[in-house]
N, C-alpha and C positions, 0 to 999 in steps of 0.2 A: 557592693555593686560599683560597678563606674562607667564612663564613655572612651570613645575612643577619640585619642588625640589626631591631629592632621598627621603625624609620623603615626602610625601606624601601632603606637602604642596604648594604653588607657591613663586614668586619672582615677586613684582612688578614689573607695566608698561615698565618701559623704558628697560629693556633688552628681552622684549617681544620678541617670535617671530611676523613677518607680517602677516598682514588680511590673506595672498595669501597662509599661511599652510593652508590646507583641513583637519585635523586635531584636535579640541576641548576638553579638558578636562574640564569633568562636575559632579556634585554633583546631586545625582537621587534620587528624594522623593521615591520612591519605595525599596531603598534599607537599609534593618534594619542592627542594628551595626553591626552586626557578619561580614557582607561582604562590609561595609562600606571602599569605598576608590574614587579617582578621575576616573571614565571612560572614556573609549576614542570615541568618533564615528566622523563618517567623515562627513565633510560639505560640502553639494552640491552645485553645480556651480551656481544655479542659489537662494542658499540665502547665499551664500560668505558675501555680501555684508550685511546683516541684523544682522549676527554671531555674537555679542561684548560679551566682558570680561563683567560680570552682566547683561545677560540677559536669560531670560528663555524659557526655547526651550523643546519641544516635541520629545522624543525622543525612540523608542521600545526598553522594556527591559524586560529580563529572557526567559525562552524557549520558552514561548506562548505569543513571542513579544506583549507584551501588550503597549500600550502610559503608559510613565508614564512623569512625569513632573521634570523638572530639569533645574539647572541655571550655566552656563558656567563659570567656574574660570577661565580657562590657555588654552594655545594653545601647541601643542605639534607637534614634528617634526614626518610625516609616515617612522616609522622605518622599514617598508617594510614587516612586520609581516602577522599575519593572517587578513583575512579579516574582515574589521570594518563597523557595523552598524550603516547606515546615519541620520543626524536628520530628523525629517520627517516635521518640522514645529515651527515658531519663534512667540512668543507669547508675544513680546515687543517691541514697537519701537523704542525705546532707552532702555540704561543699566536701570535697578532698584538701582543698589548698583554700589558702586565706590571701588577705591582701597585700601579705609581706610577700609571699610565696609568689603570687603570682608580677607581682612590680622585679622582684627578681628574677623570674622569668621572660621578663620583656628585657633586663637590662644583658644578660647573658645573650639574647637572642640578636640583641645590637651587635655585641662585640665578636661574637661566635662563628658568626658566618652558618646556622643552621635554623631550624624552622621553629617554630612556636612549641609545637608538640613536641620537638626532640627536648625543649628545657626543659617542661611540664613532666615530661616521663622519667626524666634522671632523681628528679625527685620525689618520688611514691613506689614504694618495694614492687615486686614481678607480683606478688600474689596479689593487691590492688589491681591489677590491669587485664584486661578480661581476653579471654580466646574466642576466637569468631569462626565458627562454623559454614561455610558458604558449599551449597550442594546447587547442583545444577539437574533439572527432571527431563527427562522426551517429554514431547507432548503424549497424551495417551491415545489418539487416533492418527499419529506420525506412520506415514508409511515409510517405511523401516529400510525398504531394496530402493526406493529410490533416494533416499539420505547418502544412503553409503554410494550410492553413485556417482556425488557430487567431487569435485577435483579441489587439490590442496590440502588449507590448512582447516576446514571445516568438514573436509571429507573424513580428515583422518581425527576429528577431534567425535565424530559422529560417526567414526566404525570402534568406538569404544564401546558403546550402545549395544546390549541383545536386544532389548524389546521394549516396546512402548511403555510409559509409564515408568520408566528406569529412571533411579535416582543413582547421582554418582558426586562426590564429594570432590571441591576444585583441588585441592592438596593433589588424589589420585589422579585427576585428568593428567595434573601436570607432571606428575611423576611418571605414569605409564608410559608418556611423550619422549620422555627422556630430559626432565626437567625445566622443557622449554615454556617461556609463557604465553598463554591464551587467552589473554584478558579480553584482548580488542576483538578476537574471534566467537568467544562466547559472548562477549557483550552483543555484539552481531545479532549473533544466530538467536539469544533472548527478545533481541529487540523485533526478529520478525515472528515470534510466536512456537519458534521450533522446540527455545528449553526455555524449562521455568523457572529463572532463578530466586535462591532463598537465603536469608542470612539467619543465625541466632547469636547471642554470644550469651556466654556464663564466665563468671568471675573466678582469676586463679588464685582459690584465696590458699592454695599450698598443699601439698601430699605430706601428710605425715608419716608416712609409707616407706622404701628403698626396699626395690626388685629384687629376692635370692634366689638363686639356680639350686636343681642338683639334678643327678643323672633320674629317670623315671623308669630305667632300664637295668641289666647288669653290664657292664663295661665292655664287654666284649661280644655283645650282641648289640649294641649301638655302637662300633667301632664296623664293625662289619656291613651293618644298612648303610652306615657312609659310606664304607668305599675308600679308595686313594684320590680321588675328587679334590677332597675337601681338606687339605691338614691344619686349615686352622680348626674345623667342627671337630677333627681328629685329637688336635690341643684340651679342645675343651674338653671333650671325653675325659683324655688322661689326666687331666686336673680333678673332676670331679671323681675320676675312678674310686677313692676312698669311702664315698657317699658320702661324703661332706656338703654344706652348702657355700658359694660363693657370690656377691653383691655379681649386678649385671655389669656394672660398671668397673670392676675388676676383671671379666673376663675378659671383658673387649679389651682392655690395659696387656692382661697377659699372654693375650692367644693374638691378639689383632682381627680375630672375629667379628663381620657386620652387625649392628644392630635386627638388618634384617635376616641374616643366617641364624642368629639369636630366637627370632621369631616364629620363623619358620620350624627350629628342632622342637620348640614349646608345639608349636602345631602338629606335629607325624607324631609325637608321644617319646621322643627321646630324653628331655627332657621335663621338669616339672616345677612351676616356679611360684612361689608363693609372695608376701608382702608382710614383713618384718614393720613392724610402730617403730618409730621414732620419733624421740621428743621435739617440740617445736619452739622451746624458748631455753636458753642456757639457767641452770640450774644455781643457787649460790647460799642452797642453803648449809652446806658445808664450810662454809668460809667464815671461820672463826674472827670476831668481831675484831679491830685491835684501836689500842688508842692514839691518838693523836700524835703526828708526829714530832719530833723535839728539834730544831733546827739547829743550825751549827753559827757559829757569828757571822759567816758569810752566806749562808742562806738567809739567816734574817735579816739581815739588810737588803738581801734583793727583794725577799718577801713583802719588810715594808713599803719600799719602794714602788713595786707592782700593787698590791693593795691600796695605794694613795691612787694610783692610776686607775684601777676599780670601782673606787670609792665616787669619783667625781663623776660615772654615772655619763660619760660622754665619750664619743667614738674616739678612745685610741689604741695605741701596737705599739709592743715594745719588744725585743729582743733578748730572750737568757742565753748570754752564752758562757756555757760550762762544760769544763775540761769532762772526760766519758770518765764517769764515777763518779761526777761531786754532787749527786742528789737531788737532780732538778725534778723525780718526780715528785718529794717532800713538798718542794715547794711548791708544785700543782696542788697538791691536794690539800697544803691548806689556802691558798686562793679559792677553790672549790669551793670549801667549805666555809668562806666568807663571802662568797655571792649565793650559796644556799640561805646562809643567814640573813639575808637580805631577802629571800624569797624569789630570787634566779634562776637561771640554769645553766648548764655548762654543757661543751661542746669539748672532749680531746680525741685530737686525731693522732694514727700512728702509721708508718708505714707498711708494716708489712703484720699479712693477717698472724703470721708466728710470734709475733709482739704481742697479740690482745690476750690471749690465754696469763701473761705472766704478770702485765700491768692490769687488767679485768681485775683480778686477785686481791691486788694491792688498792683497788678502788673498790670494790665489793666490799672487802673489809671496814672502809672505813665508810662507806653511803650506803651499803645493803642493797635494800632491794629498790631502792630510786635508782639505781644503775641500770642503764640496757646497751646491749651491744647491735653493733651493725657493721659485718659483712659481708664479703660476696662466698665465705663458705658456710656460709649459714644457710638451710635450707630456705625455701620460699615460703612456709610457714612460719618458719623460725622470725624472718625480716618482718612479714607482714604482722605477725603479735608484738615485735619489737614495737614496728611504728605505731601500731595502734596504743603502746605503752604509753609510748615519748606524747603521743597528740592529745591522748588524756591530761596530762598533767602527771599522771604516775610517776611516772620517771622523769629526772630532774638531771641525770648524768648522763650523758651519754660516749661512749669508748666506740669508736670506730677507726676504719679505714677510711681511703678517701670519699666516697660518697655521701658517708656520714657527715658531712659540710653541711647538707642540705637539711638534716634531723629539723623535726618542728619543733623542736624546744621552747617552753612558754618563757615568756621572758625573760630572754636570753642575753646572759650580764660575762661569761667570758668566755672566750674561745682557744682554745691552745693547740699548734700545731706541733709534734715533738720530731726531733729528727728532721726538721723542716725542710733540709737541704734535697730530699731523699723525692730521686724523678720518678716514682709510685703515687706522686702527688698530683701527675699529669696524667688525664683522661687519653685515649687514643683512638678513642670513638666518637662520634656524632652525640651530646655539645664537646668539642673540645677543650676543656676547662681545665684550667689548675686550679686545686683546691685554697690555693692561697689566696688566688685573688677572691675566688666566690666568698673566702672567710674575711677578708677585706671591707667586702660589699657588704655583708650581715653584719661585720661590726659597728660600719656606719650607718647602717639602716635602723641596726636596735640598740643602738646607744651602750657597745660592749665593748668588752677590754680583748684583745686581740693577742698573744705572748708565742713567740717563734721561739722554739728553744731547742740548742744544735749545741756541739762539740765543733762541728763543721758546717757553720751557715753557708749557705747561698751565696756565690757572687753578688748577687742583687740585691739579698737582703742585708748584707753585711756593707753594702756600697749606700744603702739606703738610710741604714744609720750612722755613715760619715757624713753623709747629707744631712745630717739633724733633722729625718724625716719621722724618727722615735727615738729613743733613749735604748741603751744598751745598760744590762743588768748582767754583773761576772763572776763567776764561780770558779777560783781558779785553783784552788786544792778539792782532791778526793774529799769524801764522805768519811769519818772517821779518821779522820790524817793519815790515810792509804797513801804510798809512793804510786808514781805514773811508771809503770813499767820498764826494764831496761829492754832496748832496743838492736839486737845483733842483726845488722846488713851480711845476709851469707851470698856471695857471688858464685854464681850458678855457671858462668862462662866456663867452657874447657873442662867440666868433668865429663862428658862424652869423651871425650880424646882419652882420657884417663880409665875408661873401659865402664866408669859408673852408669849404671842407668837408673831406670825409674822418674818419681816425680822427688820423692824424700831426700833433702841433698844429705850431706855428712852432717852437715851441722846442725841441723833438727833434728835429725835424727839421732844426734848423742846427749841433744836436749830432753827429747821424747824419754830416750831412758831413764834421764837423770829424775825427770819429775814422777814417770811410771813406777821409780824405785822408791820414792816419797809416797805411795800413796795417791799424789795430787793428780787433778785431770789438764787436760788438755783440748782446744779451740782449732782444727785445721779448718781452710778457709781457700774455696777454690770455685771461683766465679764461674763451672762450664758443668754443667750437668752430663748424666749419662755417660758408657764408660769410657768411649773414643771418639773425639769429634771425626775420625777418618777412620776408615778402614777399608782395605783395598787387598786386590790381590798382585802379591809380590811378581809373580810371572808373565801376567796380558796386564799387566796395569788398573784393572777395572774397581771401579769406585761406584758404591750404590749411590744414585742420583735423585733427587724428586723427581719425577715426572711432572709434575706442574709447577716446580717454584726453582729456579737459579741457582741451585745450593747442593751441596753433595749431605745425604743423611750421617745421624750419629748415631754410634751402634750402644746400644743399653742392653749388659748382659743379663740383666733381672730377667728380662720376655727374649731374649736372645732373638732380640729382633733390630734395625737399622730403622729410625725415625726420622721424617721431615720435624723440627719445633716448631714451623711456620704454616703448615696446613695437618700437619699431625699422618700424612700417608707413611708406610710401613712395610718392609721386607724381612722376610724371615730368612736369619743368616745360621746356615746350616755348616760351616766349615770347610764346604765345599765352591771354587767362583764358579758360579752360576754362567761365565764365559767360556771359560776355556776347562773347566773342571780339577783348576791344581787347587792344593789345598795349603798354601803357602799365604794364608791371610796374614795381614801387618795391620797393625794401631796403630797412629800417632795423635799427639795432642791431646792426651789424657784428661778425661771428667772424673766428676767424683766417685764413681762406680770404681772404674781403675783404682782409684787410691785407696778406695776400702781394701779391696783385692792387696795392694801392694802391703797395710796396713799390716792386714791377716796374715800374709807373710813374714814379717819383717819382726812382729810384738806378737802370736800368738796368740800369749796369755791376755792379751789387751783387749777391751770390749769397746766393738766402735759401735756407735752407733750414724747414719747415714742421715741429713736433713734437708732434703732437697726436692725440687721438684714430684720427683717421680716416686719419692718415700711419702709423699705428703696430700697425696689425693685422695684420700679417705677425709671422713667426718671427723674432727675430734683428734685429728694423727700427730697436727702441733702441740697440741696440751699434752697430750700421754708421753711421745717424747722426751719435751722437755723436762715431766715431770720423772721421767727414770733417770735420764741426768742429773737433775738437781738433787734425786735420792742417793746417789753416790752407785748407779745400774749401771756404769759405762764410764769408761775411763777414756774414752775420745769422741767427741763430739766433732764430725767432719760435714759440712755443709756450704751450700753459697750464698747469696747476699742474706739468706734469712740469718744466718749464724751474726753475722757482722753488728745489729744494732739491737740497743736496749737490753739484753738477755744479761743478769748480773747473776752468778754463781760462786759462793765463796770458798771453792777449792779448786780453782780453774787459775791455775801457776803460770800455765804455757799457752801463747798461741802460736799459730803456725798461718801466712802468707803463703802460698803455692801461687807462681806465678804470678808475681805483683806487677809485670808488665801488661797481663791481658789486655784491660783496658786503657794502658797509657796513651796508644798509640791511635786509636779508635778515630776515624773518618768524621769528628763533632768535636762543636767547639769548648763544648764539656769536658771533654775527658779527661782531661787533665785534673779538674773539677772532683769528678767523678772517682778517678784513681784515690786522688789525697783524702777525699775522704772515707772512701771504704778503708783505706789502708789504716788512719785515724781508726776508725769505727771498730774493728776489730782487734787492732793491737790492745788497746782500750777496756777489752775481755777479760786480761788479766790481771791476776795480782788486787782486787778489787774492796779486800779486807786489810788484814794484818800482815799476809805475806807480800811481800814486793814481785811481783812478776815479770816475766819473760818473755818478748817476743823476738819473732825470727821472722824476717823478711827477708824470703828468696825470690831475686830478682837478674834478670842480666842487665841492666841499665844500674849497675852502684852507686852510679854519681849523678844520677839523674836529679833535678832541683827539686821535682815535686815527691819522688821516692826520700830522701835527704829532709823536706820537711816534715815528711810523715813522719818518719822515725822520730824528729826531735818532736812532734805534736805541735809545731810551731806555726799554726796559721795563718798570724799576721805575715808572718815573710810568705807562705807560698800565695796571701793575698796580694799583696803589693806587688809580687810577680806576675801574677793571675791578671792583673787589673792592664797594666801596664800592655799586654799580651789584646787583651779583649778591644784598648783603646785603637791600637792599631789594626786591628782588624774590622771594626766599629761592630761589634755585636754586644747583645746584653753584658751588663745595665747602659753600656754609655749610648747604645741606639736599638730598636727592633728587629727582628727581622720577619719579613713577611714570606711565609712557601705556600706554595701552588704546587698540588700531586695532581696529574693526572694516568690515568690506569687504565688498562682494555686488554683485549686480547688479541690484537692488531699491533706489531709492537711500530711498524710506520706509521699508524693511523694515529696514533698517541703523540708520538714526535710530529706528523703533521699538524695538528690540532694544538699540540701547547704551543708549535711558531708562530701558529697566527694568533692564539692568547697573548702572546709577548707582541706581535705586532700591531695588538689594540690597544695596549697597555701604556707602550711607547707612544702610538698617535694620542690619546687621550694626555699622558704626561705633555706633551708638546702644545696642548688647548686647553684644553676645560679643565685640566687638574693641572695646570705649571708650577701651582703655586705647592705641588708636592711630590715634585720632580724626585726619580730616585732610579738609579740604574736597577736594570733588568737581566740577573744571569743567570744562563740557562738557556734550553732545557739538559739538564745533568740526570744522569742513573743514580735511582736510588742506592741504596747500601745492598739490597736485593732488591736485582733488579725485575724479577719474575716474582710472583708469589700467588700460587695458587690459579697457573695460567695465564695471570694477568701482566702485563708491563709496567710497570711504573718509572715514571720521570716526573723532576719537578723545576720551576723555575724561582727564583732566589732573591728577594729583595729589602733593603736595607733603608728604615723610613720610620720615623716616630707615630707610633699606632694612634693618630688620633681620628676624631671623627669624619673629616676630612678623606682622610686616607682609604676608613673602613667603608666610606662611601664609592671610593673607584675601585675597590677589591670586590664588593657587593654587586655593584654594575657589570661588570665584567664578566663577573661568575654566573651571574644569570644570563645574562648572553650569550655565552656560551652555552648552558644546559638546557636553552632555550632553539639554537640553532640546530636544525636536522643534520649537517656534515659531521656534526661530532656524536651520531650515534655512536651508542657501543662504547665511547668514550666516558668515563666519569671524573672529576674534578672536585678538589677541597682546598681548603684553606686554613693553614694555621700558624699560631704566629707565636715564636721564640720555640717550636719546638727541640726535640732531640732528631737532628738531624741523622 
């Protein structure tokens, strides 16, 4: 238990007050930041007894006491005040969260800029957290002609209605409306006795389940009931015409068919759809035990070294940095298994979910079944048994992505971040967190050892241990005295002129043969998914567009369809411009689709296999994968950022860079960052055993300094460049920066709105905050500037994030979302993102 502080936060357990306050302060999903803080309601006598500090209770909130859901921080003394609204109902039978858990919920919620319940939620899987049912009734002697008589928005929410006594679910109101919301209108009309309103909620504890289709018809008598109407329902037909069956979620992938046109052919009898089992926890009892691993002279040394930092059992980080090959997972795992030995637990994080299938493996092996994994492709059953693993005590390891930060691991002795550099480590949602820092906070919270370990650290974190803010531990030869690969810069300039086309210049491509004739595989690596970021007609010019986001689509021959990435809308591209009717379609700026295409042409007999986005939306699709590659099924493995890290394969001679400027150029003060070290990261694929390997960086910038370090693998130089570059511009590490987005569908009303953001900003810098003066620029276009309808702009400032500062960004923000001229307006705050 505990109380609440004067800032708005608690005090752990032990100076709690007793069960026997009536009393509770709770964090209420219903309520957004503007009015974000602890509320109080009172606890009835007769669930005294169920109340705990972390658990979540139902509780009425706002004028048209609605259920909203909420989780109990602190107990509070009745100050004899006004009268306080009771819970009405406990939705746990024990706490969810403890008092580590929720102190770091308050401390995130300081620095975050987001509400109590957004920390609380980030940390407990989808199937812990419950669905809410809210239906609205007529009254049952409501006269029905005079309802519908009434004018507006009460007229039209109540000619929904046939007949008295009707129940209608709020999801439907608001959909039938046209997704508009009616909150304040049925709260109304509840309030004078016209609907009944009713809440319930039941807990999503996960579908073990995934929807299959197939026809319920013969093909060409449900091709016919459709009609020319419909050529996506027309799509599905001819997919399933074989009587096959296919997942729901593949069809909408291949045809671009509604969920609801889905629904609907299941309803007329066109369809017929059943529910396939699937497992809800990954499996490892095939994973043959192995022993302990043998370290090299220079692992052991770092080993000891990090182990002396373990051992003393008090909050510190330290840094591995090793060359891509020299066996820094060895050295996790026997860390690991020295804070097992100690009766600890462990926390590795990885970036990207195609990482966990091949390092899972490697820790499964040697902890069994104390391992549990955690991510976002794991179904909501799969997370929810995970976490109940991890909270048991059960498991003692835990392998995730970035959320897994959060794992309640029992006494938690070390945390590893791998790949640490790697911006999959940044949230992009409501809390805004990077997992380094919240792994920071839990090191020093639970007295654990903390270990970043990169080929290519971080700006910051590598600026942090010049700062002698940790110790730096180096691994600077491969793993079995492997060479680092030779490096050919092939210049891309001027073979257009020379009649060449495609993406494959000469020189990889004579590479390609030379290792395809060996036997050996091959790594191509091409950061843009789908097959053509453009496509257009050569004649009227015309280019498929979003309709609601700033961006022209990219065309993926898989569904031979033209895709938004940013809200996911879709055009079916039939060969024909849908403008003017010529069929003179053009590509440029090739994705990985193209290049398999080009591949196929070019190697025949070569088996690519494709690793990307749109190959990878199934269950299970990274493991199986990689595991035909690694069997010797495919002799080119072509993919984008998932190919680049971690993935170690001992006949993989060749890699291939396609377009190593993509991201050079990139509108962030990263990118440069961000280039060297993909480019590191994937070279680094090769040559990983006894053969010496090969890379080929095809580039049009040859001489470029951070292309030039990559190749040599030379980090210290493109740091020392890098650094020198950041001082002058003053962004991380050597200063903050603080952004302000705001978004609407008004693209004036957004730019009005952030000016006078920025004009309180500046008054306030001039008074009450001088003492943390810092220029204001902006408002600037985002990178898209539209997405999904909406406008966004943000304003830009440059300020050491302390508490000080987080206090006139907090002020600010709320007064704004606070004030009526900026309806329709929304605003956030984050601070060093990716611009």
């Amino acid at each position: 238990m505990g109380c609440v502080s004067p800032h708005g936060g608690y005090q752990a357990h032990k100076e709690a007050y007793p069960l026997a306050e009536k009393i509770c302060a709770v964090a209420v999903d219903a309520a957004t930041y503007a009015i974000d803080k602890l509320y109080s309601y009172r606890v009835p006598d007769e669930l005294r007894e169920q109340v705990r500090i972390g658990t979540r209770v139902l509780v009425p909130f706002g004028f048209g006491n609605k259920r909203a859901e909420a989780v109990v921080l602190a107990f509070r003394k009745d100050d004899g005040g006004h009268p306080l609204k009771p819970v009405v109902e406990v939705l746990d039978d024990a706490p969810v969260l403890d008092a580590r858990q929720l102190k770091l919920a308050a401390w995130m919620r300081e620095r975050l800029y987001c509400t109590y319940f957004d920390c609380v939620r980030v940390m407990l899987p989808a199937g812990l957290w419950f669905k809410r049912n809210e239906t609205y009734t007529l009254a049952p002697d409501a006269d029905l002609a005079a309802l519908r008589a009434r004018e507006g928005e009460a007229g039209a929410v109540l000619a929904l209605f046939d007949r008295p006594g009707q129940t209608l679910a709020a999801s439907d109101i608001r959909q039938r409306l046209g997704g508009r919301s009616m909150t304040r209108v049925l709260d109304a009309l509840a309030g004078e006795g016209v609907l009944t309103y009713r809440s319930n909620t039941a807990q999503r504890s996960g579908d073990k389940t995934e929807r299959m289709l197939s026809l319920d018809v013969e093909a060409g008598a449900a091709a016919a009931r459709i009609g020319r109407r419909s050529p996506a329902r027309l799509d599905v037909v001819s997919i399933l015409a074989d009587g096959g069956w296919m997942s729901w979620k593949e069809l909408c992938y291949m045809t671009g068919v509604s969920d609801a046109a889905l629904r609907d052919m299941v309803k007329k009898g066109l369809l017929r759809m059943r529910h396939e089992e699937r497992l809800r926890a990954p499996d490892f009892s095939e994973v043959p035990k192995a022993a302990p691993p043998v370290l090299s002279t220079q692992q052991q040394q770092a080993f000891d070294g990090l182990a002396a930092l373990l051992d003393e059992r008090t909050p510190r980080a330290a840094l591995l940095f090793g060359v891509t090959g020299s066996g820094k997972t060895q050295v996790y795992l026997k860390l690991i298994a020295r804070a097992l030995g100690q009766g600890r637990g462990a926390i590795v994080l990885v970036p990207e979910i195609g990482l966990t299938p091949q390092v899972l493996r490697q820790f499964a092996a040697q902890f069994g079944d104390e391992v549990a994994v955690l991510h976002s492709a794991l179904s909501v059953g799969e997370r929810y048994d995970s976490f109940k693993k991890i909270q048991s005590g059960r498991a003692r390891v835990v392998i995730g992505t970035r959320s897994a930060v959060f794992a309640p691991v029992k006494d938690l002795g070390i945390l590893i971040i791998d790949e640490e550099q790697d911006g999959a480590y940044r949230s992009e949602q409501s809390p805004r967190y990077h997992a380094r820092d919240v792994a920071k906070y839990r090191a020093a919270q639970e007295n654990a050892l903390l270990v970043f370990g990169s080929a290519t650290p971080s700006v910051e974190t590598y600026y942090g241990s010049q700062q002698g803010k940790y110790p730096v531990f180096t691994l600077s030869e491969r793993f079995l005295g492997a060479g680092l690969p030779d490096v050919l810069i092939a210049d891309m300039r001027g073979l257009a002129r020379e009649g060449r086309g495609g993406v494959i210049g000469p020189q990889l491509e004579s590479e390609l043969i030379g290792a395809l004739g060996r036997g050996k595989q091959a790594i191509l690596f091409l950061n843009r998914r789908g097959n053509s970021r453009v496509i257009g007609c050569a004649i009227c010019g015309w280019v498929p567009e979003c309709p609601s986001c700033s961006t022209s689509m990219t065309y993926h021959s898989a569904s031979g369809r033209a895709m938004c990435h940013y809200c996911g809308a879709s055009v079916r591209i039939t060969g024909r411009c849908p403008a003017c009717g010529g069929e003179s379609l053009f590509t440029e700026t090739p994705g990985t689709q193209k290049v398999e295409q080009e591949l196929h042409e070019k190697f025949p007999a070569a088996r690519v296999l494709r690793m990307d986005a749109d190959t990878m939306h199934t269950k299970g699709a990274h493991e199986k994968l990689l595991a035909q590659f690694a069997k010797g099924e495919a002799d080119i493995l072509l993919g984008t950022q998932m190919v680049t890290k971690g993935l170690d394969f001992e006949n993989v001679t060749l890699v291939g860079v396609l377009d190593a400027d993509q991201s050079l150029y990139a509108q962030d003060y990263r990118a440069r960052e961000r280039t060297f070290s993909l480019i590191t990261q994937v070279v680094g694929r090769a040559g990983r055993r006894f053969d010496t390997g090969k890379a080929v960086i095809q580039t049009y910038s040859p001489t470029h300094p951070v292309i030039l370090a990559a190749a040599r693998q030379d980090y210290e130089a493109f740091f020392e460049r890098e650094l020198e570059t950041r001082q002058a511009l003053r962004c991380p590490p050597v200063c903050d920066l603080t952004v302000l987005t705001a978004a609407g569908e008004v693209e004036q009303q957004v730019l009005k709105s952030l000016l006078a953001l920025k004009a309180r900003l500046q008054s306030l810098m001039e008074g009450q905050y001088a003492d943390v003066k810092a220029p204001v620029l902006g408002p600037a276009a985002a990178q898209v500037v539209r997405v999904m309808g909406r406008y966004r702009y943000h304003l830009t400032m440059r300020a050491r994030n302390t508490a000080r500062w987080r206090s006139l960004i907090a002020g600010v923000l709320r007064e704004f979302l606070l004030d009526s001229k900026n309806r329709g307006v929304t605003v956030f705050a984050d601070e060093n993102p990716d611009l």
